[in-house]
SERO-4910 file (N, C-alpha, C, O; in steps of 0.05 Angstrom, whole numbers):
BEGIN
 pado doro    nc1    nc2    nc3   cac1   cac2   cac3    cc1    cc2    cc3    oc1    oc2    oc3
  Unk    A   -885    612  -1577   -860    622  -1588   -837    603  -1581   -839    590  -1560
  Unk    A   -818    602  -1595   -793    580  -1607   -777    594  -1592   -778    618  -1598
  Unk    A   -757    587  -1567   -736    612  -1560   -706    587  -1565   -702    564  -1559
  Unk    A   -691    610  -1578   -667    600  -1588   -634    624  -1577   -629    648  -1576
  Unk    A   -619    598  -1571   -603    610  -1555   -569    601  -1571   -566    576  -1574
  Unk    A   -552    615  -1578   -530    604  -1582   -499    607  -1568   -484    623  -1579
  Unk    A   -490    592  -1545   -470    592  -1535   -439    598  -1554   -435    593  -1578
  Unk    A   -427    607  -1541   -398    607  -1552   -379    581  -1535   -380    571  -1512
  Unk    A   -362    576  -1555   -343    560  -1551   -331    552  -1522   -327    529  -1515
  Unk    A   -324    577  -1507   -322    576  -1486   -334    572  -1468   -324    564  -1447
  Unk    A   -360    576  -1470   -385    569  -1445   -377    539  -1458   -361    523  -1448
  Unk    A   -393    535  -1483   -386    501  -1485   -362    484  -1471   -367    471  -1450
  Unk    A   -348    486  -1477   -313    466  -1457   -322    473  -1434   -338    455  -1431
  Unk    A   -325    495  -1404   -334    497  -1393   -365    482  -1377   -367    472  -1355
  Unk    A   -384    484  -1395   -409    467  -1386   -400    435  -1392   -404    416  -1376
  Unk    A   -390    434  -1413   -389    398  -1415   -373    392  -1399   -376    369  -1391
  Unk    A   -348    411  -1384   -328    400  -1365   -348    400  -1331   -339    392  -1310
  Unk    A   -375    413  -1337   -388    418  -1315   -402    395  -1311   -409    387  -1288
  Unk    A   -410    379  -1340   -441    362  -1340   -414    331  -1335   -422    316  -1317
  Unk    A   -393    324  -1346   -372    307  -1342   -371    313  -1303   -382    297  -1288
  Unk    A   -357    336  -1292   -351    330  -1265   -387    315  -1246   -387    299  -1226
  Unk    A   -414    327  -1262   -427    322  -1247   -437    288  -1254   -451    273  -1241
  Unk    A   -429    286  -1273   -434    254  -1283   -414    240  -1265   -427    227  -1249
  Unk    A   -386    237  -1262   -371    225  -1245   -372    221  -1214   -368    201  -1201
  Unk    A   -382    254  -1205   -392    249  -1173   -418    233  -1163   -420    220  -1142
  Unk    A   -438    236  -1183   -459    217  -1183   -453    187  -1180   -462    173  -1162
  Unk    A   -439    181  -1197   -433    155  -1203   -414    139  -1182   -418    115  -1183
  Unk    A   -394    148  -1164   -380    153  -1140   -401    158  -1126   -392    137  -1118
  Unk    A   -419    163  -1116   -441    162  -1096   -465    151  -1101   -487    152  -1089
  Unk    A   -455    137  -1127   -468    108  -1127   -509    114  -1123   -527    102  -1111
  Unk    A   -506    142  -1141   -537    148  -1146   -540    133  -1173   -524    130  -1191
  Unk    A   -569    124  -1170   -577    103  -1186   -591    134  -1205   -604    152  -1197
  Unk    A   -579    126  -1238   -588    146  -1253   -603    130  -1282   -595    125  -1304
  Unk    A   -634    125  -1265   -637    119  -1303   -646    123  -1329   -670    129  -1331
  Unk    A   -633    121  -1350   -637    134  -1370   -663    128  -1390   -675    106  -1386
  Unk    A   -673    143  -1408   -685    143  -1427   -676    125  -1448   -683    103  -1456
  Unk    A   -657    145  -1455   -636    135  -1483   -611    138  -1482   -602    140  -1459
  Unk    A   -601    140  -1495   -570    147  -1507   -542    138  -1481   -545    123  -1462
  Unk    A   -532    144  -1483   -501    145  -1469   -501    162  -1448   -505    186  -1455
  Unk    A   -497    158  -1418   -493    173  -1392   -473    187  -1397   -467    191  -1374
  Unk    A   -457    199  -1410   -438    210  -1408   -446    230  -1432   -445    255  -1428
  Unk    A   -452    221  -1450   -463    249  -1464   -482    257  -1463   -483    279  -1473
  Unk    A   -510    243  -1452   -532    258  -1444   -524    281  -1412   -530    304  -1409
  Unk    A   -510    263  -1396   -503    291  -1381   -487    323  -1391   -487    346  -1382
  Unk    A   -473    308  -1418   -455    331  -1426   -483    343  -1434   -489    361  -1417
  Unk    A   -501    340  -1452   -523    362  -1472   -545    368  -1445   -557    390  -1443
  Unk    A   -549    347  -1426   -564    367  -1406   -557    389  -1390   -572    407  -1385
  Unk    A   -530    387  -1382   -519    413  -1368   -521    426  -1394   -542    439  -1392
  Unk    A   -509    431  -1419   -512    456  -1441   -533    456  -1438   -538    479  -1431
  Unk    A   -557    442  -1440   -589    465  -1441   -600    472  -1412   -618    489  -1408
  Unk    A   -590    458  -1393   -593    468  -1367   -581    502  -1360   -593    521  -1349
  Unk    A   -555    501  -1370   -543    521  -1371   -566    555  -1396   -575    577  -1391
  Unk    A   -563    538  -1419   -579    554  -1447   -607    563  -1429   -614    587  -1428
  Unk    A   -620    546  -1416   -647    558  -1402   -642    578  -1383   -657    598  -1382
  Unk    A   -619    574  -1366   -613    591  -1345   -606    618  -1356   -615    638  -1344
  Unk    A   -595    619  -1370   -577    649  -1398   -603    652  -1410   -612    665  -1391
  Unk    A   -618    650  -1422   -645    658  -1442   -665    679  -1415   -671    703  -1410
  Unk    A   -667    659  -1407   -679    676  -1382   -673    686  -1359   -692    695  -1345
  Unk    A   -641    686  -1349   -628    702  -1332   -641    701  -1308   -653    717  -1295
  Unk    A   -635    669  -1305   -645    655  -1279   -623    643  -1269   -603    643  -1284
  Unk    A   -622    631  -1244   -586    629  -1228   -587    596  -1233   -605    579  -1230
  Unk    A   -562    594  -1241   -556    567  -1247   -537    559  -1221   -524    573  -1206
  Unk    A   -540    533  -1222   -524    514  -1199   -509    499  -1210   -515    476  -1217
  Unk    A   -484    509  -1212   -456    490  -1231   -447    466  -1206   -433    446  -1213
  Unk    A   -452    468  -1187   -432    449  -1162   -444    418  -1168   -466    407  -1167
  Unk    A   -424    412  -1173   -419    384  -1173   -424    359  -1151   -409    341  -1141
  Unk    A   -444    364  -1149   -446    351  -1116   -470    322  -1121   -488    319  -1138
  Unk    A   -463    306  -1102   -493    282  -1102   -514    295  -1099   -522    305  -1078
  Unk    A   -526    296  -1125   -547    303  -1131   -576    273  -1139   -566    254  -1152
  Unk    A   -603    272  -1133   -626    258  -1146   -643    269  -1150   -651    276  -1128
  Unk    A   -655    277  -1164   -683    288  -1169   -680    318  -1165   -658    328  -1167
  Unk    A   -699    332  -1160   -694    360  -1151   -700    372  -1171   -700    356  -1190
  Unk    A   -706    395  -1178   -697    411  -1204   -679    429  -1204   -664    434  -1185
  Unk    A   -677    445  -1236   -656    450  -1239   -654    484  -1241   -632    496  -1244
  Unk    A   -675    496  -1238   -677    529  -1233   -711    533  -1231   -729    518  -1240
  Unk    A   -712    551  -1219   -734    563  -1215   -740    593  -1234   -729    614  -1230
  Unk    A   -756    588  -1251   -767    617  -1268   -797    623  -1258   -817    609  -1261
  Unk    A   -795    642  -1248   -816    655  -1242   -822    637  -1215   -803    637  -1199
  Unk    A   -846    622  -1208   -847    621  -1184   -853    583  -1184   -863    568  -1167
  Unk    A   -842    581  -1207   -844    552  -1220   -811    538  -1223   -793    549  -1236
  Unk    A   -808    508  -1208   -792    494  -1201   -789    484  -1235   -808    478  -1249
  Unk    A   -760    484  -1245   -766    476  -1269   -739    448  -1276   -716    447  -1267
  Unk    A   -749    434  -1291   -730    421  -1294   -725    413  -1323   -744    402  -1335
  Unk    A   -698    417  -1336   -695    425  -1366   -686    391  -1374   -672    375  -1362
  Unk    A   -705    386  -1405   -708    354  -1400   -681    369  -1432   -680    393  -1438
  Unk    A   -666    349  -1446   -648    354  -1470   -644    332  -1485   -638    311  -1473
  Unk    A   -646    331  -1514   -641    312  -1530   -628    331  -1552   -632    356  -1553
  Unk    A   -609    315  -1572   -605    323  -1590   -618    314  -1614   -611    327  -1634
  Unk    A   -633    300  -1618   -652    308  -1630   -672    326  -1649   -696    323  -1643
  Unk    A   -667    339  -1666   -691    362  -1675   -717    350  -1672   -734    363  -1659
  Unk    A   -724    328  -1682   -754    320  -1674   -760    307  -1642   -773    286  -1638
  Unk    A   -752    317  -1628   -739    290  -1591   -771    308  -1574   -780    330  -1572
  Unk    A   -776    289  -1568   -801    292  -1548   -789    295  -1520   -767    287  -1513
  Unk    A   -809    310  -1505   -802    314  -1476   -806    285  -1457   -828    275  -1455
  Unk    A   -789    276  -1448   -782    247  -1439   -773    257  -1408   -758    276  -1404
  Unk    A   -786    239  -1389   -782    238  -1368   -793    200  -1354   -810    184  -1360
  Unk    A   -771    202  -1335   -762    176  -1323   -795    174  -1305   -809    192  -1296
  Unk    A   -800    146  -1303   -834    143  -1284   -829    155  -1252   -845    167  -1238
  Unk    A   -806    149  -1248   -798    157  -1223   -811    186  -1210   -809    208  -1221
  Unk    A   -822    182  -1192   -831    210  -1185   -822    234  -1175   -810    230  -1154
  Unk    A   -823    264  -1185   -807    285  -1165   -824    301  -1160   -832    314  -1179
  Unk    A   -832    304  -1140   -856    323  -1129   -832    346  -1123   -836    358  -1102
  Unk    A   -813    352  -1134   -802    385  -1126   -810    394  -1150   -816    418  -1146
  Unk    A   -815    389  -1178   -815    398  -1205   -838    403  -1206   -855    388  -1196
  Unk    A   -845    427  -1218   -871    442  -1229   -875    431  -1262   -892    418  -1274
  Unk    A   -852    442  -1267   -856    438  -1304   -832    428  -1312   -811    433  -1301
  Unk    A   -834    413  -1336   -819    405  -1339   -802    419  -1381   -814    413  -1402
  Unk    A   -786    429  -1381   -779    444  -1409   -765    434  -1433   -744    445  -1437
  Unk    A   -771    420  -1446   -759    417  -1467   -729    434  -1491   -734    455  -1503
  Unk    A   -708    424  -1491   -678    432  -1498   -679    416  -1521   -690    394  -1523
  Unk    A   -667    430  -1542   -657    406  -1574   -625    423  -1570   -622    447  -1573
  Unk    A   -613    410  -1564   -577    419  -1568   -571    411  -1602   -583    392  -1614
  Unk    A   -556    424  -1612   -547    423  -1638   -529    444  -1642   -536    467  -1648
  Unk    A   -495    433  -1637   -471    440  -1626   -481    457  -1607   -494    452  -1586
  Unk    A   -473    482  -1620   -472    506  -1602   -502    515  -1589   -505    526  -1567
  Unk    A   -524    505  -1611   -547    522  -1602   -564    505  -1598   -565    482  -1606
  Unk    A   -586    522  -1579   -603    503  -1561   -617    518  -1577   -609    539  -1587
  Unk    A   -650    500  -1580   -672    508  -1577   -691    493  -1558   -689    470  -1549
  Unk    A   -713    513  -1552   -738    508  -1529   -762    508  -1546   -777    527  -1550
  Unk    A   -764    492  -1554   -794    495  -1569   -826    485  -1548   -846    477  -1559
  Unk    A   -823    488  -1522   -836    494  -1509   -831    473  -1481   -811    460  -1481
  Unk    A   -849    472  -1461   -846    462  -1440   -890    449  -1433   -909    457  -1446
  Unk    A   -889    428  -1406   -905    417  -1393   -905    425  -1362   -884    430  -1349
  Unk    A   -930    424  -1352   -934    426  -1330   -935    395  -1315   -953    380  -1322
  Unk    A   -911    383  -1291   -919    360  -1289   -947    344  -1279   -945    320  -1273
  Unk    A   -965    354  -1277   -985    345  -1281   -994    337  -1314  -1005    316  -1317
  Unk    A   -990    352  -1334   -996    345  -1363   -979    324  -1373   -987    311  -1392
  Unk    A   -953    317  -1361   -934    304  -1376   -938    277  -1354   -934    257  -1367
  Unk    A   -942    270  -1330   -940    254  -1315   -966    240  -1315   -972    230  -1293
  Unk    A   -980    237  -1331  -1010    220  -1340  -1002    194  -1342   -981    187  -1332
  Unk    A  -1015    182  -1351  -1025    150  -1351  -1015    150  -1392   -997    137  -1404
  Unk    A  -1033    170  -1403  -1036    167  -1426  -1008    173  -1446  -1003    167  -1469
  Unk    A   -996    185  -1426   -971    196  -1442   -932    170  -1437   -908    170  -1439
  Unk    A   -953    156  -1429   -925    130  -1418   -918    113  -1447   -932     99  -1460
  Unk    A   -895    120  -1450   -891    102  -1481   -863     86  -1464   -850     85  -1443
  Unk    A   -868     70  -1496   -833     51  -1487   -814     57  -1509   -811     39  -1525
  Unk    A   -802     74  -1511   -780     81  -1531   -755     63  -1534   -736     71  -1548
  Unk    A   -756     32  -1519   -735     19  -1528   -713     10  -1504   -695     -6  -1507
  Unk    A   -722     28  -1477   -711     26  -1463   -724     23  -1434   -713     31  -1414
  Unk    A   -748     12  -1435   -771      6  -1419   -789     40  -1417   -783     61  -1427
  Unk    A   -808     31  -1400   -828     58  -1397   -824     82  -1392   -810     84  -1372
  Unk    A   -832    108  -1404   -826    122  -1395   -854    148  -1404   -869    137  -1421
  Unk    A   -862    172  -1398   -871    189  -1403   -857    206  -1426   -833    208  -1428
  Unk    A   -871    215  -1440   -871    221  -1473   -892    242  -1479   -916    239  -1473
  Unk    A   -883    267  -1492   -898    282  -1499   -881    303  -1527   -865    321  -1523
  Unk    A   -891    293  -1556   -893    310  -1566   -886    334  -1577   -902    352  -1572
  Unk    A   -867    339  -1591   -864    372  -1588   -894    394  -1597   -897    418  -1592
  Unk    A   -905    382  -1606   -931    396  -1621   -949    394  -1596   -961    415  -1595
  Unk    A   -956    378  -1574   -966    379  -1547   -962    393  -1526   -978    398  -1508
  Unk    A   -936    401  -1527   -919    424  -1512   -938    452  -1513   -952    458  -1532
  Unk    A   -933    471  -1484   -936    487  -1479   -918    509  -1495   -894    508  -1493
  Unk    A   -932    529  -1511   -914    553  -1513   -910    580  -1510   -926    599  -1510
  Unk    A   -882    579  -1507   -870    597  -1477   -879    624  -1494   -872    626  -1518
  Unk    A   -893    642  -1481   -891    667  -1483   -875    686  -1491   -851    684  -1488
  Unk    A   -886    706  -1502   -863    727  -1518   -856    745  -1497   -870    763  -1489
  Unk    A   -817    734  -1482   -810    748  -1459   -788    767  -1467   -778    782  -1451
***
């Protein structure tokens, strides 16, 4: 099942002013952040909105603080460390950096499109962190999976 979530205006200004402060303190503490694709400044804006959209869908506690943060994940659902991957995109595969994070269980797939997120499913990092799933999208190596490969989430 497809779970679809649509923010209002106000959560929006709010999270992008959340995913901007946490992009700036990063960068000031001189954490090395590297990307997939697109622009650091707006991939942090659409990951905090689906970081946030996952946390609200499933009424799990989000962590707005702005602090030096690397790796880690980003909420825990159920008894699983999760960390919400976001592209804007409608067709955007679940993309994650080679770098390793042994705190992450699974990893969830976000499509932002303005206001509304969708989840068209998630990976366990063991399924997404293979050998077989390393592509180069343009911006050297990275792990790649699919939206049709994706796990899907249960009717909650």
């Amino acid at each position: 099942m497809i779970h679809t979530i649509t923010l209002s205006d106000a959560e929006m200004a709010t999270i992008k002013l959340i995913g901007n402060l946490r992009s700036v303190v990063n960068r000031c503490g001189k954490i090395n952040d590297p990307r997939v694709t697109g622009d650091p400044l707006d991939i942090d804006e659409i990951g905090m909105i689906a970081e946030y959209a996952f946390c609200k869908r499933w009424n799990v506690f989000l962590d707005p603080t702005p602090t030096i943060r690397s790796g880690g994940y980003d909420c825990i659902l159920g008894s699983k460390r999760f960390d919400v991957k976001a592209t804007d995109r409608k067709d955007g595969r679940l993309l994650k950096t080679l770098k390793e994070n042994k705190d992450v269980d699974c990893y969830a797939l976000a499509i932002v499109d303005g206001n509304t997120v969708t989840f068209p499913g998630y990976a366990f990092h063991i399924e997404l962190c293979q050998e077989k799933n390393i592509k180069d999208l343009g911006h050297g190596p990275c792990y790649a999976m699919d939206q049709k490969d994706l796990r899907q989430w249960k009717d909650q």
